[in-house]
C-alpha positions in Angstrom: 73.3 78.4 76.4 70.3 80.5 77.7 69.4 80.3 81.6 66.6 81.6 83.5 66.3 84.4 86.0 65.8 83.0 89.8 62.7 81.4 90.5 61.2 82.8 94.0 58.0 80.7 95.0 55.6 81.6 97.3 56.1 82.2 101.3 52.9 80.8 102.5 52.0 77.6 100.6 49.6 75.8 101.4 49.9 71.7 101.5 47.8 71.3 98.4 49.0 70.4 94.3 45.3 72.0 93.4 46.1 75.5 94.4 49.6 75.0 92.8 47.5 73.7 89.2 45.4 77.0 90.0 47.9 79.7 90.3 51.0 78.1 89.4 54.6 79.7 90.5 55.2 82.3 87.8 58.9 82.6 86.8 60.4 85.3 84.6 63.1 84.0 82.9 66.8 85.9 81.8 69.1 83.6 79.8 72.6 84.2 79.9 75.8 81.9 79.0 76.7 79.9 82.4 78.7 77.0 83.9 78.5 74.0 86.7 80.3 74.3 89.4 81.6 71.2 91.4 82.5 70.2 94.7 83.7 68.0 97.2 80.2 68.6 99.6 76.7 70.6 99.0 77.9 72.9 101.3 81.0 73.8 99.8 78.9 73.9 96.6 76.4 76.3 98.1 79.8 78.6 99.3 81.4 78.6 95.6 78.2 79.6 94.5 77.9 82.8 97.3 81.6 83.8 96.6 80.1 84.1 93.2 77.4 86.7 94.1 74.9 83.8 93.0 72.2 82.2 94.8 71.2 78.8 94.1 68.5 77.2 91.9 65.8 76.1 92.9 64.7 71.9 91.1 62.4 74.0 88.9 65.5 76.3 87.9 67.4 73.5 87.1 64.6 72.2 84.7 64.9 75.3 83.1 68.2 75.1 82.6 68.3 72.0 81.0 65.3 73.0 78.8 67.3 76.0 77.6 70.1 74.3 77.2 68.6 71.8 74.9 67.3 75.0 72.6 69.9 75.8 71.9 72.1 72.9 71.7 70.2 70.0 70.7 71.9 66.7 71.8 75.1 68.2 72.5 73.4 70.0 75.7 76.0 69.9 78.5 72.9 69.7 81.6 71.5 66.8 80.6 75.0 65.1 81.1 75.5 65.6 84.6 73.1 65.5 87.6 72.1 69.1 89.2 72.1 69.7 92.7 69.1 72.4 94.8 68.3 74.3 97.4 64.3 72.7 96.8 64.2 70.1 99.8 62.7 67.1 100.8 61.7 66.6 104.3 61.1 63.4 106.2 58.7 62.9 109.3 60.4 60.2 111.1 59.1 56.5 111.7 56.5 57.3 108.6 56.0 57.7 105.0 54.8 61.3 105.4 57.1 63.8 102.8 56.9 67.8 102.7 58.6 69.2 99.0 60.3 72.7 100.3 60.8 74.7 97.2 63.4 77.0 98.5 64.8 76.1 101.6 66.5 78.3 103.7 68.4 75.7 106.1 69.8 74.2 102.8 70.6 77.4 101.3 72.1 79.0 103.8 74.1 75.5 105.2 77.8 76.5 107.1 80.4 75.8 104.5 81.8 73.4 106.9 78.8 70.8 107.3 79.6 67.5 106.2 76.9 65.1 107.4 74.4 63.5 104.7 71.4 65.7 106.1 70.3 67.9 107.7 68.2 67.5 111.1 65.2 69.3 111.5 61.8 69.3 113.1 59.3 68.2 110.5 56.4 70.3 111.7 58.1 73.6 112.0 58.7 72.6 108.0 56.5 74.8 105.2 55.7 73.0 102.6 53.9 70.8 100.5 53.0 67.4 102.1 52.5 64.1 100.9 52.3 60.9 101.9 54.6 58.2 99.6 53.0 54.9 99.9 49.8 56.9 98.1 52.1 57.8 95.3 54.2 55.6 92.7 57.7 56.0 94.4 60.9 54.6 93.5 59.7 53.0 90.4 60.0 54.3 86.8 57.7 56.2 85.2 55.8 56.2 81.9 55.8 59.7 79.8 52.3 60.4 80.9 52.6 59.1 84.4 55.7 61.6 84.5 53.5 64.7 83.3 50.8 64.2 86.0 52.9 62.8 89.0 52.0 64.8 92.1 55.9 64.9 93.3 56.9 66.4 89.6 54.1 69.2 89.9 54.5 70.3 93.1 58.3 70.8 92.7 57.6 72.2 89.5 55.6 75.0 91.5 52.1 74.0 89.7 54.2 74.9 86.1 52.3 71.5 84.4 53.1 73.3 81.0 56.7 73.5 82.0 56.7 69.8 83.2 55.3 68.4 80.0 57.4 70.6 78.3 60.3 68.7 79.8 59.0 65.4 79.9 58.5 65.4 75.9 62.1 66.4 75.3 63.7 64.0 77.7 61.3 60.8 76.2 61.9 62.4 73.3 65.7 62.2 73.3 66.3 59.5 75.1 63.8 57.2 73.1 62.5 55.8 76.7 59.7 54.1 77.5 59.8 54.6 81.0 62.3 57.2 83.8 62.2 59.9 85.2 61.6 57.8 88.8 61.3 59.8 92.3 63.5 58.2 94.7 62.6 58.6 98.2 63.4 57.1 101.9 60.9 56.6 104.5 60.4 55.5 108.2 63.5 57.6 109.1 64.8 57.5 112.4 64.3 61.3 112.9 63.1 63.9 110.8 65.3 64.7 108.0 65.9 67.8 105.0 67.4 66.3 102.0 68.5 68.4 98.7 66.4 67.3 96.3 68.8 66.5 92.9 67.6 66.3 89.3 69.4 63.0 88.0 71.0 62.9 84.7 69.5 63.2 81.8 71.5 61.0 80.2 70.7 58.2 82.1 66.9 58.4 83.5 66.3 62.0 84.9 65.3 61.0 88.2 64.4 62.7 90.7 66.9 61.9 94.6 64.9 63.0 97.5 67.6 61.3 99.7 70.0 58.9 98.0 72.6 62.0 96.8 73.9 62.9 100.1 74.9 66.4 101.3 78.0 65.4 101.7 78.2 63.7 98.4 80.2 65.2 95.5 77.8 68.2 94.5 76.8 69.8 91.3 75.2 73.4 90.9 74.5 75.4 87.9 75.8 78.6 87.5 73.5 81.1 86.6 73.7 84.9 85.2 71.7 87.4 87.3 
């Protein structure tokens, strides 16, 4: 199975999916053969992976991954079987509906190995990224194949990559015969501001996207990729 080199986004984006569509997140992509690793909490995912000399991917990584995978295995590909943990966040402005999509986050990438709560609390303003409000959005409901290619959560995590994302889309509707998936779970009203890992959901199943049901201290999945 091929994999792709890390994906490093931007450091200053600004809260808009048009300049993403503009000048999308470019990505040079190494394959290599890999492995997921499991374990018992994200953060003792994210430490397996560092003992490894590997930093995690990103939720357009993981794509990817799976897409690669797919080439070159057809229906027998492994990373559509399993959901796929992320260092991309999800934070949550408390007592709201308001959303920002972090691509890489550092908090979550660089979490203590011993953290075991089911997020991590944060101060939603001090948060870079892309914002959005979910109650102007179809949330928590399934998709349809076109809906999936234009949603604004699946491009902005996708870096602006809509070539990528429809790339996806087609194989999973594709495979899975579906007439709708590929749903984006989220929470709102919060009592406090929250990060979340945001967690592709298997393929096998309905490819959603979890900004906040898959806790961090949930069993965690990562793919291990060759640098």
């Amino acid at each position: 199975m091929k994999l792709p080199k890390l994906f490093v986004p931007e450091k200053d984006l600004e809260n808009s999916v048009e300049r993403l569509l503009k000048e999308p997140v470019k990505v040079q992509r190494k394959y290599d053969l890999i492995e997921v690793i499991h374990a018992g909490t994200y953060a003792e995912g994210i430490a397996k992976l560092k003992k490894r000399g590997q930093k995690p991917f990103t939720f357009y990584e993981n794509i990817e991954a799976r897409i690669a995978d797919y080439e070159a295995n057809g229906e027998n590909a492994e990373l559509f079987k399993t959901y796929l943990d992320s260092v991309t966040g999800v934070a949550y402005k408390k007592g709201s509906t308001k959303f920002k999509i972090i691509l890489r986050s550092d908090k979550l990438e660089n979490i203590k190995p011993d953290f075991e709560q089911s997020f991590i609390p944060v101060d939603y303003n001090v948060e870079n990224g892309i914002e959005f409000d979910s109650k102007k959005g179809k949330y928590n409901q399934d998709l349809t194949r076109e809906e999936a290619k234009n949603h604004e959560f699946w491009l902005a995590a996708m870096g602006g990559d809509k070539g990528k994302l429809a790339e996806y889309v087609d194989i999973w509707f594709g495979k899975t015969k579906a007439k709708k998936g590929m749903s984006v779970y989220l929470r709102s009203n919060t009592s406090q501001d929250e990060l979340w890992a945001l967690v592709l959901g298997s393929g096998s199943i309905d490819s959603d996207a979890f900004g906040g049901s898959l806790n961090l201290d949930y069993d965690a999945r990562f793919v291990l990729g060759a640098q």
